[in-house]
N, C-alpha and C positions, 0 to 999 in steps of 0.2 A: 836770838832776839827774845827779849821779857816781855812783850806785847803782843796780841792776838794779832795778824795781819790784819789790817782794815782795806788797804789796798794791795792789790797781791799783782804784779808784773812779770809776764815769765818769758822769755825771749822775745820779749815784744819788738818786731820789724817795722818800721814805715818809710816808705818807700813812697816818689816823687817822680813822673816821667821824665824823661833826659831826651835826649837827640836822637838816640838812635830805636827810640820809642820802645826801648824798655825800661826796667825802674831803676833809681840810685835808691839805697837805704842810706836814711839819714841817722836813722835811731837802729843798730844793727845787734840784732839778738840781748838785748836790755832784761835782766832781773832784779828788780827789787821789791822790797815790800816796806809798808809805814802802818804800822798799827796805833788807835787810840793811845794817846798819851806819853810816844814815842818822838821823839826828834830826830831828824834825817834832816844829812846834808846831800846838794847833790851839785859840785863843783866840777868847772870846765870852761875852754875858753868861750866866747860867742862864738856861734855856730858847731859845738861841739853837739846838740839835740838834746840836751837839757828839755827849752821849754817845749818841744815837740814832745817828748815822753809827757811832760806833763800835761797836754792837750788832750794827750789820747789817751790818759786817767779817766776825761771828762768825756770821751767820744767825741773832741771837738778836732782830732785833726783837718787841718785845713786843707781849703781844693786846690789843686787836685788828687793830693796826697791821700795815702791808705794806709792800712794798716797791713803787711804783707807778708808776717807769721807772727807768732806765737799769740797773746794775749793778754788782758786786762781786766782784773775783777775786784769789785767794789763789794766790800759786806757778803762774799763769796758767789756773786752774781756774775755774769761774764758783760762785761761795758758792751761787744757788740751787739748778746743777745737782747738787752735794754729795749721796751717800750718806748715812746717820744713822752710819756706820762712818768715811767722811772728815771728818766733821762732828766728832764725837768726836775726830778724832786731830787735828782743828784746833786745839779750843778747850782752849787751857792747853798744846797741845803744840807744834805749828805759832806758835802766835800764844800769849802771855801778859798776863792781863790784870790790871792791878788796879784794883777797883771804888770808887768811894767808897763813904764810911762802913763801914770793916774790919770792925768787931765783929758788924755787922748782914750782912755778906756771908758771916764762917765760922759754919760749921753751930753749933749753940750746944749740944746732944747727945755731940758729940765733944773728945778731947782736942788741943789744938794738933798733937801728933806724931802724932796717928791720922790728921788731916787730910794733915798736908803726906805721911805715907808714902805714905797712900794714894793719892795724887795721883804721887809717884813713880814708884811700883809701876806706876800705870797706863800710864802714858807713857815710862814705858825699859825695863816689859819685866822686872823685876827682880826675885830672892827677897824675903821677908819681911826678911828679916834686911840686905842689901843693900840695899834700901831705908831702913831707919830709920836703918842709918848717913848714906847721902845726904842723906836729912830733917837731920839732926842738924847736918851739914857745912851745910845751905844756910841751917838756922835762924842758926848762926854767920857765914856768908857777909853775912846781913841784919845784922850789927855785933845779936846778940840777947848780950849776953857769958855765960850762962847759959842754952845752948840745949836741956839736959837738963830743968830747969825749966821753963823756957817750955813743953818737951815736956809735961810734966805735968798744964801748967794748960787749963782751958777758957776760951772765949772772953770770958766776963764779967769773969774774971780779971786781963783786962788790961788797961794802958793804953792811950787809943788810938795814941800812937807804936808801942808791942810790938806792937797789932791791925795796924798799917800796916805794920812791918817784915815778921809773918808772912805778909802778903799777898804781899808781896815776895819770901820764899822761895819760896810755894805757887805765885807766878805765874815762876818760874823753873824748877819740877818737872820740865816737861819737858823745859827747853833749848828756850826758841820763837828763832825767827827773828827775830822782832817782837815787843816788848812794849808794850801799850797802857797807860798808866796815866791811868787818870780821876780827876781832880782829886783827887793821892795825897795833897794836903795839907792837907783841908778838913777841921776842925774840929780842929783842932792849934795848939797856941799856937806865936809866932815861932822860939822858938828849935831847939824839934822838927820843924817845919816845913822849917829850914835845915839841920838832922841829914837825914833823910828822903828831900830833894834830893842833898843832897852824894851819900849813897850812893847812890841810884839812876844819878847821874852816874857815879859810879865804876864800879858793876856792868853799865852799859851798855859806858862804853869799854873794860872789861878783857875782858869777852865778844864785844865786836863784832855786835850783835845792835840791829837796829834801835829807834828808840822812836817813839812818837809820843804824846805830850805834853800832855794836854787840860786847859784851865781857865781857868779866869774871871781868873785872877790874871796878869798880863803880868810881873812881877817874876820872880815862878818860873821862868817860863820862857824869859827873856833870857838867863839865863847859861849856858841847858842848850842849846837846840838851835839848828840851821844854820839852817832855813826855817819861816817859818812863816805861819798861814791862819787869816785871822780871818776870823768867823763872824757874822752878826745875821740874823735872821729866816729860819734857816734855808738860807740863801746863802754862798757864800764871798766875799767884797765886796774882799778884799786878800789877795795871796800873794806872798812874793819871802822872799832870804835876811833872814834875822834884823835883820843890822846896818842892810841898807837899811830894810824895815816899819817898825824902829823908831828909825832919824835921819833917814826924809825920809815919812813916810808921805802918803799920796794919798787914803784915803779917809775923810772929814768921822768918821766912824764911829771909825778906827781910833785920829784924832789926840784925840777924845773919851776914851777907854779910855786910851791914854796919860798924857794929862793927869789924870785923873784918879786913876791907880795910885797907892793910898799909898805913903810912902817911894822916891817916883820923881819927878826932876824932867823937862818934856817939854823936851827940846833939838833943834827941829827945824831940820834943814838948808836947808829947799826941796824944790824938787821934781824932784830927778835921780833919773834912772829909771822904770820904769814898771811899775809891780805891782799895778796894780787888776786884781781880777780881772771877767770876763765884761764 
């Protein structure tokens, strides 16, 4: 890898009680890492623990679930060992995320620009008024061409493209290092879809600021990142750069997803190199 880790994943397990009151791992023995200015993909079907790994990047896995070996370290800090004060200046400042399903993520109480200031304001530190400019710049930054409006409206207000874009600002508030986007395209028709990526592409390479890539969809993410790690049952079962995973892939799993991504033909090479993982 050419990039320093910024997040560093080392068998990380999380684990969920079951029936017989002990744990299932959903996320089972998981490595990877995404350093500044690094692109990662991290492909598998829904429910394979994609965005469960990514949760537990942020310390956010959800209840009742844990985390039930290995670990998670952010700027070479350990996520468990985290403050509720470094914890906070992780998520959305350190690390940015965007969540699937935008509209159901922003608060639905506030106004588009109440959100993203306040999310400004938090994480750089900034007046009222300095802030809402930044808000305004970043809602524009998102291609929103009307980012006074958009400021105006609440979150039912809008399209899910507009709900996607705002995410986009709101997960750029603080300047993270790293931005996580989970499957930023899902329930977007094609051509929004390709709008969405493009800029995310763009706002990544003009900042320099890591990504790491999550989705079910391998189309998406051919054309965005260097490396990338597919996912089933919770495993990472293939990992290597991009072009290799997807003209020579190794595992029976991988070259399934392949073949079957619509509007992709599978053109496989054989079997040079070696990128199965574990």
């Amino acid at each position: 890898m050419n990039a320093e880790p910024f997040i560093e994943v080392e068998g990380l397990s999380v684990g969920f009680p079951n029936s017989d009151n002990g744990w299932r791992n959903v996320v089972d023995g998981v490595t990877m890492a995404v350093g500044a200015g690094e692109r990662v993909g991290l492909v598998g079907e829904s429910g394979s623990g994609k965005s469960i790994t990514a949760l537990a990047c942020l310390g956010l896995v959800p209840e009742p679930g844990r985390v039930t070996g290995g670990s998670v370290a952010v700027g070479g800090t350990n996520v468990a060992s985290m403050s509720d004060v470094h914890l906070n200046r992780l998520r959305g400042g350190e690390i940015g995320i965007i969540l699937q399903e935008a509209v159901e993520a922003l608060n639905p109480v506030y106004t588009v620009g109440f959100q993203v200031t306040e999310a400004v304001a938090v994480h750089r530190d900034l007046g009222r008024r300095e802030a809402l400019h930044e808000a305004l710049s970043l809602l524009s930054e998102a291609a929103l061409e009307t980012p006074e409006e958009i400021a105006r409206a609440y979150p039912h207000e809008l399209s899910g493209g507009q709900a996607q874009r705002v995410m986009l600002a709101l997960s750029l508030a603080g300047r993270p290092r790293v931005l996580i986007a989970d499957e930023p395209t899902s329930a977007l028709d094609l051509l929004t879809q390709a709008q969405v990526i493009e800029l995310l592409d763009r706002l990544v390479d003009d900042s320099g600021m890591g990504l790491l890539l999550i989705s079910h969809d391998l189309v998406v993410v051919e054309g965005v990142v260097d490396r990338v790690a597919v996912m089933l049952e919770g495993r990472i079962v293939e990992e290597g750069p991009t072009d290799a995973v997807f003209s020579s892939p190794r595992h029976p799993y991988t070259r399934m997803l392949l073949a079957s991504a619509p509007g992709r033909k599978a053109k496989f090479s054989g079997d040079e190199g070696n990128h199965v993982a574990g």
